[in-house]
LOPA-247297 format. One line per 3 residues: for each residue x, y, z of N, C-alpha, C. Coordinates in nm, 2 decimals, padded with zeros to 4 digits. Example, Ala and Ser with C-alpha at 12.3 -4.5 7.8 and 13.67 -1.06 7.14 Angstrom:
# residues 2
01.32,-00.57,00.78,01.23,-00.45,00.78,01.32,-00.33,00.78  01.28,-00.22,00.71,01.37,-00.11,00.71,01.29,00.00,00.79 .
***
This chain:
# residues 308
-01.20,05.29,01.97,-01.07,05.23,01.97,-01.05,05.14,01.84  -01.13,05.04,01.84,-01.15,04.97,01.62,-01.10,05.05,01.56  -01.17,05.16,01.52,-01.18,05.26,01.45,-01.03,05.33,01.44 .
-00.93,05.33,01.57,-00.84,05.39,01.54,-00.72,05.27,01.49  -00.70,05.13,01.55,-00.69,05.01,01.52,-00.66,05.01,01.38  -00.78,05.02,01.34,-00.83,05.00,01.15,-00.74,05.09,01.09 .
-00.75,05.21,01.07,-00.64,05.26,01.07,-00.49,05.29,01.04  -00.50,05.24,01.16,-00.34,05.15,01.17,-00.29,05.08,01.09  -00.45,04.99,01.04,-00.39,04.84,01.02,-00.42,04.91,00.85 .
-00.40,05.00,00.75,-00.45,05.05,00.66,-00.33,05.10,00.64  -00.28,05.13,00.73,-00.17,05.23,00.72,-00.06,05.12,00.67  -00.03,05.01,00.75,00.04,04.91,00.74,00.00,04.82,00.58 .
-00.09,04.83,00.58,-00.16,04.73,00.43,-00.12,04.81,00.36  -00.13,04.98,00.31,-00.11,05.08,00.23,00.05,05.07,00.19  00.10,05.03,00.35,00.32,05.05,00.31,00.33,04.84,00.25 .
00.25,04.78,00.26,00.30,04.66,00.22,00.26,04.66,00.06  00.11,04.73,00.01,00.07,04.74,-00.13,00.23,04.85,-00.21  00.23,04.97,-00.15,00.29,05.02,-00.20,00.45,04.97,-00.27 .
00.49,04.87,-00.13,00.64,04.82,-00.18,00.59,04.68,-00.28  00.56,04.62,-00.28,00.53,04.50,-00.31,00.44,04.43,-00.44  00.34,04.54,-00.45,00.28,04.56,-00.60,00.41,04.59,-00.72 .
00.48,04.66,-00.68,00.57,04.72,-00.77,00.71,04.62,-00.79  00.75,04.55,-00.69,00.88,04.46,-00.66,00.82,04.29,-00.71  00.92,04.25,-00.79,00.83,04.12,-00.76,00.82,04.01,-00.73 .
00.75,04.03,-00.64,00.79,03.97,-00.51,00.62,03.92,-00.45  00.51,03.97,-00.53,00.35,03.94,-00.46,00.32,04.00,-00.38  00.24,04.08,-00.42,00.18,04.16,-00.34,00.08,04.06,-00.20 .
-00.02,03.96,-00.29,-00.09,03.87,-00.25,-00.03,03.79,-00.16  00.11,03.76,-00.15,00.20,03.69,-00.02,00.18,03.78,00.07  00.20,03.87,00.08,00.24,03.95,00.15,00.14,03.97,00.24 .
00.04,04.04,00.16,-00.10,04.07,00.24,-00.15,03.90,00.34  -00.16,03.84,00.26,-00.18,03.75,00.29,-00.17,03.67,00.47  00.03,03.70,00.48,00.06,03.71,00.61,-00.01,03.83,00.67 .
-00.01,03.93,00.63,-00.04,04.07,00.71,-00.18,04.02,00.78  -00.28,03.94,00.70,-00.39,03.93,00.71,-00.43,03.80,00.85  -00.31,03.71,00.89,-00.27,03.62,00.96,-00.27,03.70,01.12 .
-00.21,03.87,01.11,-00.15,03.93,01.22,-00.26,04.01,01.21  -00.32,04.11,01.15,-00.38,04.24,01.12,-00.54,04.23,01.10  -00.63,04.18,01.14,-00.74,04.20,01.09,-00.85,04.29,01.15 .
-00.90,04.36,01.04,-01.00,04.42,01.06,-01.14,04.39,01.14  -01.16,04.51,01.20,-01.28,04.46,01.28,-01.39,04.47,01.15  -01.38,04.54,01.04,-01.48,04.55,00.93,-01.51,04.44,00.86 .
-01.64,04.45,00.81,-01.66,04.34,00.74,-01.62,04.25,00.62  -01.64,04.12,00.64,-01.48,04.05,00.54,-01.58,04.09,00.40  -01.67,04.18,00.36,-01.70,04.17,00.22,-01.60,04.28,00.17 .
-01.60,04.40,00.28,-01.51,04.51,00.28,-01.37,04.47,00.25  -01.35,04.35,00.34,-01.14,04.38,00.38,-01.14,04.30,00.25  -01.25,04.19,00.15,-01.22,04.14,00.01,-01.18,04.28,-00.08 .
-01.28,04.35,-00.08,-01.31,04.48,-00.21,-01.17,04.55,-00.21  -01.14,04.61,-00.05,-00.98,04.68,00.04,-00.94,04.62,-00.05  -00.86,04.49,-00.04,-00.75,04.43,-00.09,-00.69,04.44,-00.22 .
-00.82,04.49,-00.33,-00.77,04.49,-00.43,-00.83,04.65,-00.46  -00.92,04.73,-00.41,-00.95,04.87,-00.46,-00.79,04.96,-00.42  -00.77,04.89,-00.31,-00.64,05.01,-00.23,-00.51,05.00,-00.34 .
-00.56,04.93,-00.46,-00.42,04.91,-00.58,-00.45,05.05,-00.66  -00.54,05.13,-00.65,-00.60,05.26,-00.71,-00.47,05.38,-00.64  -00.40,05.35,-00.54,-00.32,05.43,-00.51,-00.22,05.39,-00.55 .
-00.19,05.26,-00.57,-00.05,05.25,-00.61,-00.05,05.26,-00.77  -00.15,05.25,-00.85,-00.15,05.32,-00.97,-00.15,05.44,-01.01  -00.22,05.54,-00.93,-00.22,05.68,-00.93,-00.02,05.72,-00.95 .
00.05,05.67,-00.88,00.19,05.68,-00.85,00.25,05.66,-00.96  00.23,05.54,-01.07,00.26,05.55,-01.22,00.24,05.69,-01.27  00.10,05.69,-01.28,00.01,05.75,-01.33,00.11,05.95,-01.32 .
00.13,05.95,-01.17,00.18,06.06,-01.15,00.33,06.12,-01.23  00.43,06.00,-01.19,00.60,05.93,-01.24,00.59,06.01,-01.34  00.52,05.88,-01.48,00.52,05.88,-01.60,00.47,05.94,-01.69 .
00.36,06.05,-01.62,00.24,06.15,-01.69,00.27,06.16,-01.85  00.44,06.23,-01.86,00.44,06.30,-02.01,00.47,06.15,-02.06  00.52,06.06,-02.02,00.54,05.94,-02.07,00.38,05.87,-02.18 .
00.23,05.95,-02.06,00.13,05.85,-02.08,00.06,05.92,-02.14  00.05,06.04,-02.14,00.00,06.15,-02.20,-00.03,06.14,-02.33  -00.13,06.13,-02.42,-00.11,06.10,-02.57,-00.15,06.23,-02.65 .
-00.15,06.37,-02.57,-00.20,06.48,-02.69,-00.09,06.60,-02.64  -00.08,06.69,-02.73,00.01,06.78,-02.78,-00.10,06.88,-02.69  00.05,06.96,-02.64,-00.05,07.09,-02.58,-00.06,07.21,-02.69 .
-00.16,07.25,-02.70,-00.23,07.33,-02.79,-00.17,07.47,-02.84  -00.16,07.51,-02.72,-00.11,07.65,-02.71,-00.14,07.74,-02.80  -00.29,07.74,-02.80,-00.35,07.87,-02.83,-00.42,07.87,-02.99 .
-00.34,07.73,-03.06,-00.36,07.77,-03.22,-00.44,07.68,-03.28  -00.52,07.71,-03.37,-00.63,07.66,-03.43,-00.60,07.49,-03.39  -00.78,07.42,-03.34,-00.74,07.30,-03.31,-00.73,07.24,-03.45 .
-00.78,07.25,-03.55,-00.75,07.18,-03.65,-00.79,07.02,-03.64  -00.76,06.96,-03.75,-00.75,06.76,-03.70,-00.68,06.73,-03.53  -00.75,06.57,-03.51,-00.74,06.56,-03.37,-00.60,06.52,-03.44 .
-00.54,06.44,-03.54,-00.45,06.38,-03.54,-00.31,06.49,-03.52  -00.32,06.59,-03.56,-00.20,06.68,-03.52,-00.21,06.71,-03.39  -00.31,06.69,-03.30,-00.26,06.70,-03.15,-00.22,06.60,-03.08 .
-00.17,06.49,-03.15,-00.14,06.32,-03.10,-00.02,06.37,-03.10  00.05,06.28,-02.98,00.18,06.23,-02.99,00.14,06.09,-03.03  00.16,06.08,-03.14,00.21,05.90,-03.16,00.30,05.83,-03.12 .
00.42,05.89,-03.12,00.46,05.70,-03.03,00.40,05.69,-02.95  00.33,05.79,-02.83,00.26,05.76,-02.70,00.13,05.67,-02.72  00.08,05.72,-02.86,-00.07,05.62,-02.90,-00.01,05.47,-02.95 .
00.08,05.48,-02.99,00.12,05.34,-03.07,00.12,05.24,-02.95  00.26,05.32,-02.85,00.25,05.24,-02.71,00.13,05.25,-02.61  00.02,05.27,-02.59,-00.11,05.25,-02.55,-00.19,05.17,-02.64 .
-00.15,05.11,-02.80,-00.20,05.03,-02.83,-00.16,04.91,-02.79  -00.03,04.90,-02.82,00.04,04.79,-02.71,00.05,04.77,-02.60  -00.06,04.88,-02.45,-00.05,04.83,-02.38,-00.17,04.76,-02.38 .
-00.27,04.79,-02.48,-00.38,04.74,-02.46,-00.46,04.60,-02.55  -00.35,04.57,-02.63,-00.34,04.45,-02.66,-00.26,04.33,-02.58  -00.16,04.37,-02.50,-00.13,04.30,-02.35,-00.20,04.26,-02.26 .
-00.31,04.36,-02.27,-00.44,04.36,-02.14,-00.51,04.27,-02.18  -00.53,04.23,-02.28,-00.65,04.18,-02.39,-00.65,04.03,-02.27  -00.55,03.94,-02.33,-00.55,03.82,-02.24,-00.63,03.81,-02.08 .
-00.56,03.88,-02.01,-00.59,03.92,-01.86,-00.70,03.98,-01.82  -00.78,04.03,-01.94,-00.91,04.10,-01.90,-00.98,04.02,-01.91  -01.01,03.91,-02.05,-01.09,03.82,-02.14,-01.12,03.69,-01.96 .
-00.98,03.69,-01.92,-01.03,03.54,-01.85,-01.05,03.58,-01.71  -00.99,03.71,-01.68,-01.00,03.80,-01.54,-01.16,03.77,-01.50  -01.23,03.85,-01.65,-01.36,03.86,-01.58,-01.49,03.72,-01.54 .
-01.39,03.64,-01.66,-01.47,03.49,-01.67,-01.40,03.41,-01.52  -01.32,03.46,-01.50,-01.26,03.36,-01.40,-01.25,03.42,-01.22  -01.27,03.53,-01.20,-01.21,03.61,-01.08,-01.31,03.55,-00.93 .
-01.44,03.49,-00.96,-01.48,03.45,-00.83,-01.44,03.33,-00.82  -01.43,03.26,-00.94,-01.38,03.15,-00.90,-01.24,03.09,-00.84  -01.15,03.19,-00.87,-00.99,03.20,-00.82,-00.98,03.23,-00.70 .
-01.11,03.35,-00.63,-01.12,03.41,-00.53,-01.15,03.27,-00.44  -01.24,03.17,-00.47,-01.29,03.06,-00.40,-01.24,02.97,-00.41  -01.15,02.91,-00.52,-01.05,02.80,-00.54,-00.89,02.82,-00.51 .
-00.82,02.97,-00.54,-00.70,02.95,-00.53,-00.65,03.02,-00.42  -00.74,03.15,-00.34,-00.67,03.24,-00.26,-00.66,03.17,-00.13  -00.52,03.10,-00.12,-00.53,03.01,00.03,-00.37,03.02,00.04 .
-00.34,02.94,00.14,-00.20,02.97,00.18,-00.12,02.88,00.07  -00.15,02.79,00.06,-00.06,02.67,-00.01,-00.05,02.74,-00.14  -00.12,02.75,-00.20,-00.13,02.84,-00.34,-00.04,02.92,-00.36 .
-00.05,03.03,-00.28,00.02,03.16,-00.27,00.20,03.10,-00.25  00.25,03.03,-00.12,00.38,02.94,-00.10,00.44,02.86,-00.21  00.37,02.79,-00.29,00.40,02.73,-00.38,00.40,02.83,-00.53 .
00.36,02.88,-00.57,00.38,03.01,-00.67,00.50,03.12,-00.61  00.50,03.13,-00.48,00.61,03.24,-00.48,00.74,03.14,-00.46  00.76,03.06,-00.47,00.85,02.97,-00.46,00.89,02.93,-00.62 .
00.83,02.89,-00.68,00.83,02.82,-00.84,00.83,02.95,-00.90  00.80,03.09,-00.87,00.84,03.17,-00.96,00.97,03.23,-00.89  01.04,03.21,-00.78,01.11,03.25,-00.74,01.27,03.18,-00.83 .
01.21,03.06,-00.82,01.37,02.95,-00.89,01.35,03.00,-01.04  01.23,03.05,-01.09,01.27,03.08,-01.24,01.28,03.22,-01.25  01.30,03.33,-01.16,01.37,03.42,-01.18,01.53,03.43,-01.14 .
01.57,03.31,-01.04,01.69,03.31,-01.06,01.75,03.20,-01.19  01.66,03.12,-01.23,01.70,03.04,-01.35,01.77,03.10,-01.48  01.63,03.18,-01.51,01.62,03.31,-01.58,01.75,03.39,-01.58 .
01.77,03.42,-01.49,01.88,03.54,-01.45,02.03,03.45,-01.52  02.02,03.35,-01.49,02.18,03.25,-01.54,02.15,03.24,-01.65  02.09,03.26,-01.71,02.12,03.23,-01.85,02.23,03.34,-01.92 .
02.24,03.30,-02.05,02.34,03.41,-02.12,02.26,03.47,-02.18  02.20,03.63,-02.17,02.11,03.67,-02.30,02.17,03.81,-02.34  02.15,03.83,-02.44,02.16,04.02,-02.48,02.05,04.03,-02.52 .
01.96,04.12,-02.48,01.87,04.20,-02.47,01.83,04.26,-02.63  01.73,04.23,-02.68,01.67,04.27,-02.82,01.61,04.41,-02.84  01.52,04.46,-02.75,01.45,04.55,-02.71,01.49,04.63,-02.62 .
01.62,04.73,-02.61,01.65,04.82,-02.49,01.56,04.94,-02.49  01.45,04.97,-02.57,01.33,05.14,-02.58,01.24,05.05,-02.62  01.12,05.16,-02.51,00.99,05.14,-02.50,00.96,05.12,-02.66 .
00.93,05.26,-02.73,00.89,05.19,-02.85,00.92,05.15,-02.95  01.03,05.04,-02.95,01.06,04.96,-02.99,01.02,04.80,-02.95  00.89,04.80,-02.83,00.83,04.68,-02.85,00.75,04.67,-02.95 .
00.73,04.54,-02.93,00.65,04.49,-03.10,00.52,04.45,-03.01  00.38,04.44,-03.12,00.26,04.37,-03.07,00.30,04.23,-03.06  00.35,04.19,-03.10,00.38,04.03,-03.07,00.44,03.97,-02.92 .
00.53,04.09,-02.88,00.62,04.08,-02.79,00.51,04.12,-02.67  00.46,04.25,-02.66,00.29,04.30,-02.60,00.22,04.18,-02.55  00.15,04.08,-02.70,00.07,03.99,-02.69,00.14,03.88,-02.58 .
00.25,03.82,-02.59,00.35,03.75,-02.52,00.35,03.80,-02.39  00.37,03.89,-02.35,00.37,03.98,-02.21,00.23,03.96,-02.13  00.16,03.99,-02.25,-00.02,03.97,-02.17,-00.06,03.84,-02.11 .
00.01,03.73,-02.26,-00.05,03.58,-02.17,00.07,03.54,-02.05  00.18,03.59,-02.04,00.23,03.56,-01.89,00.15,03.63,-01.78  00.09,03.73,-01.81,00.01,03.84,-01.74,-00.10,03.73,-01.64 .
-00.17,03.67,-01.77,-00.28,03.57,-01.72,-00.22,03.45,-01.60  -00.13,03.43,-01.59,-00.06,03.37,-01.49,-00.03,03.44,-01.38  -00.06,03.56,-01.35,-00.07,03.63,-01.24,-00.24,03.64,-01.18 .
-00.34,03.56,-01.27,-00.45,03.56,-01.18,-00.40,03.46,-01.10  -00.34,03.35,-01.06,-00.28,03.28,-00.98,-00.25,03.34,-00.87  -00.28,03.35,-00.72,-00.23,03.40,-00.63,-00.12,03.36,-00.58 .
-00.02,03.48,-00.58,00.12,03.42,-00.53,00.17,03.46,-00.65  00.16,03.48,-00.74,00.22,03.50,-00.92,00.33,03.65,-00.86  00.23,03.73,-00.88,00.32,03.85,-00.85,00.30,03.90,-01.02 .
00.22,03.97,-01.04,00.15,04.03,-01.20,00.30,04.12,-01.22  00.35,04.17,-01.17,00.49,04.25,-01.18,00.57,04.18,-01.21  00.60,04.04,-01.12,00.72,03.94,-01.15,00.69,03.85,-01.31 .
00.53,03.81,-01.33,00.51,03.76,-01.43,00.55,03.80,-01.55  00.50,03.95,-01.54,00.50,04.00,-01.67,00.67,04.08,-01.69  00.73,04.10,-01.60,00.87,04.15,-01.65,00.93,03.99,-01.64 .
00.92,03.88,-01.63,00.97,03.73,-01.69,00.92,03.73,-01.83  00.81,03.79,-01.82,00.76,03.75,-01.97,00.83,03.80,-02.08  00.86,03.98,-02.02,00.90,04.06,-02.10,01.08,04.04,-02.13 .
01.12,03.97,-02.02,01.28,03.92,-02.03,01.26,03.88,-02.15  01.24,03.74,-02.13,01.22,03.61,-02.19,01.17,03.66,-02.38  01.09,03.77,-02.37,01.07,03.77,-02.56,01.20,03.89,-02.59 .
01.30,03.93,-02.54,01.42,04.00,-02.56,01.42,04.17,-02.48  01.32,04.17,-02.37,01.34,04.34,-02.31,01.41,04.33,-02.24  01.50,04.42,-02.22,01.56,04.47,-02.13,01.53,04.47,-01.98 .
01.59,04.50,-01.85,01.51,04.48,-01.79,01.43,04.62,-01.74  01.48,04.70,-01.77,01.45,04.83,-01.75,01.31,04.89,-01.87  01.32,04.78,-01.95,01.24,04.82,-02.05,01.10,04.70,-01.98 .
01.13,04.61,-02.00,01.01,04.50,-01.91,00.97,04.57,-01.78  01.04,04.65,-01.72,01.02,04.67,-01.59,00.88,04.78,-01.59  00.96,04.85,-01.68,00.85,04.99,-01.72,00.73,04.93,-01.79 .
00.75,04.85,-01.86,00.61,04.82,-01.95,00.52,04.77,-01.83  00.60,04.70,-01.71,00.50,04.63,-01.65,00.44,04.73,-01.54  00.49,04.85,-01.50,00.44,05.00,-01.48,00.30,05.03,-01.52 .
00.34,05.06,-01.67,00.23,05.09,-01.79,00.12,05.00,-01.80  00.12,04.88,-01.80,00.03,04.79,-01.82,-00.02,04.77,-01.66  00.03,04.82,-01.58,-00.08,04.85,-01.44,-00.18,04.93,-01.46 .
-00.17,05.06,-01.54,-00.28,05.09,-01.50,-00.43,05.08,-01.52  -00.41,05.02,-01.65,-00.56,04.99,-01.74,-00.61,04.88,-01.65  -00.48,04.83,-01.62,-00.53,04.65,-01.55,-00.60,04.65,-01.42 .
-00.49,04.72,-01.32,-00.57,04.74,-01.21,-00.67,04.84,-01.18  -00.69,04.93,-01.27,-00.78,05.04,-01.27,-00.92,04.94,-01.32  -00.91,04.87,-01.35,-01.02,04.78,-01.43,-01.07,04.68,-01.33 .
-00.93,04.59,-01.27,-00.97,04.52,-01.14,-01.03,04.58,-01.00  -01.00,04.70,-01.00,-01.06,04.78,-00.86,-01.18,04.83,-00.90  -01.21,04.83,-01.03,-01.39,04.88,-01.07,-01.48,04.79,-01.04 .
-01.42,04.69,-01.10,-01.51,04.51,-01.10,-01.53,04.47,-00.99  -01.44,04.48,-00.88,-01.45,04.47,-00.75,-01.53,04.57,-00.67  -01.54,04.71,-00.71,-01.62,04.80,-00.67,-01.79,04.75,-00.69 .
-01.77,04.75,-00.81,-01.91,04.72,-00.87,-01.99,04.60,-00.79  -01.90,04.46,-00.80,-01.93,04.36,-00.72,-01.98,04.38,-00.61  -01.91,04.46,-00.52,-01.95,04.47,-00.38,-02.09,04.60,-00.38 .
-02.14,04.66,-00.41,-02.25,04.73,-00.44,-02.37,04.65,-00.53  -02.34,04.59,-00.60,-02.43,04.52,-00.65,-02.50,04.38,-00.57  -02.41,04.33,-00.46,-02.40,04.23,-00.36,-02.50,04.31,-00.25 .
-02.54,04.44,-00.25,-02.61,04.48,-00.14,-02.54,04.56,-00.05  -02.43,04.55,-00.11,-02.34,04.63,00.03,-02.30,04.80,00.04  -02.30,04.83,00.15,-02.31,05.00,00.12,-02.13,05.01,00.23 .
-02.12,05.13,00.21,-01.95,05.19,00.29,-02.02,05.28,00.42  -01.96,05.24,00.52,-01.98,05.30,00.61,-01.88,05.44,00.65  -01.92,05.49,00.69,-01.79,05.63,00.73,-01.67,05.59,00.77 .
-01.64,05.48,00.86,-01.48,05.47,00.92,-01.46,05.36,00.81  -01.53,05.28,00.70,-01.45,05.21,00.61,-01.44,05.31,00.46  -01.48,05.37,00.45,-01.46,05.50,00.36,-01.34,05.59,00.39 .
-01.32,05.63,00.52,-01.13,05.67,00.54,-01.06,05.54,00.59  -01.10,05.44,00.60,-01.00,05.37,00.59,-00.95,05.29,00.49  -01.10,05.32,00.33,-00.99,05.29,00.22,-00.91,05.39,00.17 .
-00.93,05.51,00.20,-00.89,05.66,00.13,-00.74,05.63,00.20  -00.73,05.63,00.32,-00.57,05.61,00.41,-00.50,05.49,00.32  -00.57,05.42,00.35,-00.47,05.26,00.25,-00.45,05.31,00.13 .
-00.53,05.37,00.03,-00.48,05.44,-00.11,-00.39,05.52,-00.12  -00.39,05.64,-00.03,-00.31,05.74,-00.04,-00.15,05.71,00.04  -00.18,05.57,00.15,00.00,05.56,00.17,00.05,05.44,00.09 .
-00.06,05.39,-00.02,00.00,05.28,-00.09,00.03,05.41,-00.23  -00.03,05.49,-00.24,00.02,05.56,-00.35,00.18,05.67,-00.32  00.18,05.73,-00.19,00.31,05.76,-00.15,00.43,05.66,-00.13 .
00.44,05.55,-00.11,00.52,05.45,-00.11,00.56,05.39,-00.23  00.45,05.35,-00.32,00.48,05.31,-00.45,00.56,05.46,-00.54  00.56,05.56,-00.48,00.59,05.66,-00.56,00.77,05.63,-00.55 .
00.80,05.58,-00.43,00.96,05.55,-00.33,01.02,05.40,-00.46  00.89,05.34,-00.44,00.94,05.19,-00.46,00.96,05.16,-00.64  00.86,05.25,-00.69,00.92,05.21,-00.86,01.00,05.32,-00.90 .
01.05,05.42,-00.81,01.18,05.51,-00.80,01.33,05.40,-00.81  01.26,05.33,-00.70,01.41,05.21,-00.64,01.44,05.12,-00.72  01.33,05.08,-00.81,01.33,04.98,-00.88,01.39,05.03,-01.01 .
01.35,05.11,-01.06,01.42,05.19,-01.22,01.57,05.20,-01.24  01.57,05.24,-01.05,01.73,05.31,-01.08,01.81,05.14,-01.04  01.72,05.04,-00.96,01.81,04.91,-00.92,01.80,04.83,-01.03 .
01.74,04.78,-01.16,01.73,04.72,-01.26,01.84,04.78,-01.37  01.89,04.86,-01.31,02.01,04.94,-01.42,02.13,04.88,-01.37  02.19,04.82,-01.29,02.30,04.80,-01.22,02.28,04.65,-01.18 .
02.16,04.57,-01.16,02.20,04.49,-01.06,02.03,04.36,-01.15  02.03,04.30,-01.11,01.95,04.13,-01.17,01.89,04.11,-01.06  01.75,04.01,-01.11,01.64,03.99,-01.06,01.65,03.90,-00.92 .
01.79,03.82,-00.92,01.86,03.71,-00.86,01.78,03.72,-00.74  01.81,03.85,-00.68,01.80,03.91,-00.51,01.64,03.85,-00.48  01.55,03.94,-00.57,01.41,03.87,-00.58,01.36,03.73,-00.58 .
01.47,03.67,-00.66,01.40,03.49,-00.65,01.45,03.45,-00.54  01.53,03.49,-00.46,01.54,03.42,-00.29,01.47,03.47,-00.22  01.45,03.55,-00.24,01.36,03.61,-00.13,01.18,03.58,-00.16 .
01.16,03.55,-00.28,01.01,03.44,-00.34,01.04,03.35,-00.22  01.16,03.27,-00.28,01.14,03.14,-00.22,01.15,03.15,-00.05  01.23,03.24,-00.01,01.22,03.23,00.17,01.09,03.27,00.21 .
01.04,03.36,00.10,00.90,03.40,00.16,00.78,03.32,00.14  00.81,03.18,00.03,00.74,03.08,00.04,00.74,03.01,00.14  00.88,02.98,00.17,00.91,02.89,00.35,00.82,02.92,00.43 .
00.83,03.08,00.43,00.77,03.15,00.56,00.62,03.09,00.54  00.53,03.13,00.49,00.41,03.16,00.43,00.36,03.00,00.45  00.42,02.85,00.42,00.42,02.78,00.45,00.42,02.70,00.60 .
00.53,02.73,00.63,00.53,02.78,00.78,00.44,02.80,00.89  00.36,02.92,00.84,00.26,02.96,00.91,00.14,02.87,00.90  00.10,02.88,00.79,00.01,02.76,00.74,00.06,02.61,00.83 .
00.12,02.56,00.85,00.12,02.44,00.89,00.10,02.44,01.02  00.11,02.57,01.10,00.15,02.60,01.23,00.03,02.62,01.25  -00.03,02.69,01.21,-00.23,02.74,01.23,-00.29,02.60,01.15 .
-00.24,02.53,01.06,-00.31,02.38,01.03,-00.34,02.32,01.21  -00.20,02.27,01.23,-00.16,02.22,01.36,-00.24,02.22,01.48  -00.27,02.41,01.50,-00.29,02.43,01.60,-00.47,02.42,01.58 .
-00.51,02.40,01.45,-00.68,02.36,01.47,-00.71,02.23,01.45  -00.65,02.18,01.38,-00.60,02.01,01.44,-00.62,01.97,01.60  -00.52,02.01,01.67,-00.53,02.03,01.77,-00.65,02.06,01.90 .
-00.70,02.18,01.87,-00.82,02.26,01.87,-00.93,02.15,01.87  -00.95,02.09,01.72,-01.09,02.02,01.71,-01.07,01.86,01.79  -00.93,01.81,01.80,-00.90,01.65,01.86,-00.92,01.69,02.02 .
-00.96,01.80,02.07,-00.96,01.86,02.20,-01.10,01.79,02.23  -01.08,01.74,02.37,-01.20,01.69,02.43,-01.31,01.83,02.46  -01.48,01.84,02.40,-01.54,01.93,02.44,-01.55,01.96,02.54 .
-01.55,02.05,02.64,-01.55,02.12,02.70,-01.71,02.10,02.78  -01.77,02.09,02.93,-01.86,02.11,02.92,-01.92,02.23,03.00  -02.00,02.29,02.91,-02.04,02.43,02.92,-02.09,02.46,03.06 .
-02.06,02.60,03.09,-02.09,02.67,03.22,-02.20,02.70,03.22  -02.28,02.75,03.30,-02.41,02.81,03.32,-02.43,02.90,03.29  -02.53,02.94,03.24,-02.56,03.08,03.21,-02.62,03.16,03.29 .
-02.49,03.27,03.32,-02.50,03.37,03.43,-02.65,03.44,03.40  -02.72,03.50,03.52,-02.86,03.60,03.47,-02.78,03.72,03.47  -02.84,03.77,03.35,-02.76,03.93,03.24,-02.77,03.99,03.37 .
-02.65,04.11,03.39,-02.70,04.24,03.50,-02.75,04.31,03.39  -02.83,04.39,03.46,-02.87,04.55,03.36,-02.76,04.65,03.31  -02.76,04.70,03.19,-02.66,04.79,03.16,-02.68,04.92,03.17 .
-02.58,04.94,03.20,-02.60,05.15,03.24,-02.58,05.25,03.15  -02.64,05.30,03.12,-02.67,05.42,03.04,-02.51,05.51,03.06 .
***
């Protein structure tokens, strides 16, 4: 019964990664509540590793989208290979240099910094207070008067890249929302939104494909092995966070054409209320719990025998 439970609860984590990685909005709020209602009977070294490996599906979904977008070589068709450089698409390499000068920032302090954010920042207050303060400056943001500098991908600049990367680093912050960061970031140096939206697509994959190794690695090097029912139950979390994200940066492409980030910064901040909320309510109720006079203990029953 766990086992089928787990599951479930994979199934449900998989449709919250999928919408929410992509929208931005925090993925890390999100889970966070789920994590309040939903917990695994598996072990918490496991549901740590889950939380961030199950983003391997919602990258595969870029990955799938944008292929000829990411693709950097010429199909061959048959004729002498000759130099590697006639089988490049270059704008495609130019833009893979720039996504990987963006990454530069967020990898440098990711790896210097990631247990210690995991130990100092991943708590409720953190998460409430970040989806809240990025919520007022996406609608801040949104009021202003701008015309847009950069409407095509390659037409970003490394400078503009480099700029995008260090708002990036503000998404090791839990509650940031690495999507919401970096398409603020990408506003703010003149993209479009359609063009920040997509860059911040693109710059998923190196990133999180990098964050779900380090976390792999971690957890095997820590001693820990995968058991059979947490082995399909990260494969399920991957594969309906990779079908859903395929829906959700569909929704987002075509809603960034028509309509402003507005809708997103209220719904940060209501979902900071919430997330707060809860937190105060589970503060309360162990508060409560520990001012409770002890109890004094019953006897201990003699074990019956157990039946075969």
């Amino acid at each position: 019964m766990d086992f089928i439970l787990d599951l479930f609860k994979a199934i449900v984590y998989g449709l919250i990664e999928g919408i929410t990685e992509w929208l931005p909005i925090s993925s890390t709020g999100h889970m966070l509540l789920a994590e309040q209602v939903l917990k695994f009977s598996l072990s918490p070294q496991f549901l740590e590793m889950f939380r961030v490996v199950i983003q391997l599906g919602a990258v595969m979904a870029v990955v799938v989208l944008f292929w000829k977008r990411l693709w950097p070589f010429c199909a061959d068709n048959g004729r002498d290979s000759g130099a590697i450089a006639r089988h490049l698409r270059w704008p495609t390499v130019w833009l893979w240099l720039r996504i990987l000068v963006a990454c530069l920032p967020a990898a440098v302090l990711g790896l210097l910094l990631d247990d210690w954010m995991d130990a100092h920042l991943y708590n409720s207050v953190v998460v409430a207070v970040m989806l809240i303060v990025y919520g007022i400056a996406f609608i801040l943001i949104e009021r202003r008067p701008r015309a847009p500098t950069t409407t095509k991908m390659p037409r970003i600049t490394y400078r503009q890249a480099l700029i995008v990367g260090a708002w990036q680093v503000l998404a090791l912050i839990p509650g940031t929302s690495r999507s919401g960061a970096t398409i603020l970031g990408g506003m703010l140096v003149g993209m479009s939104r359609p063009v920040a939206s997509q860059f911040t697509f693109f710059l998923a994959v190196p990133v999180m494909a990098g964050a779900s190794l380090v976390k792999t690695v971690k957890f095997f090097a820590e001693g820990n092995a995968l058991t059979f029912a947490e082995v399909v139950v990260l494969l399920v979390g991957c594969l309906v966070a990779f079908a859903v994200s395929m829906l959700a940066i569909r929704f987002l492409m075509d809603y960034v054409k028509r309509h402003t980030f507005t809708v997103f910064g209220w719904y940060r901040i209501a979902l900071g209320v919430l997330v707060l909320v809860v937190w105060l309510v589970s503060a309360a109720g162990s508060a409560a719990g520990a001012a409770s006079p002890t109890p004094t203990p019953l006897p201990t029953p003699t074990p019956e025998p157990v039946m075969g």
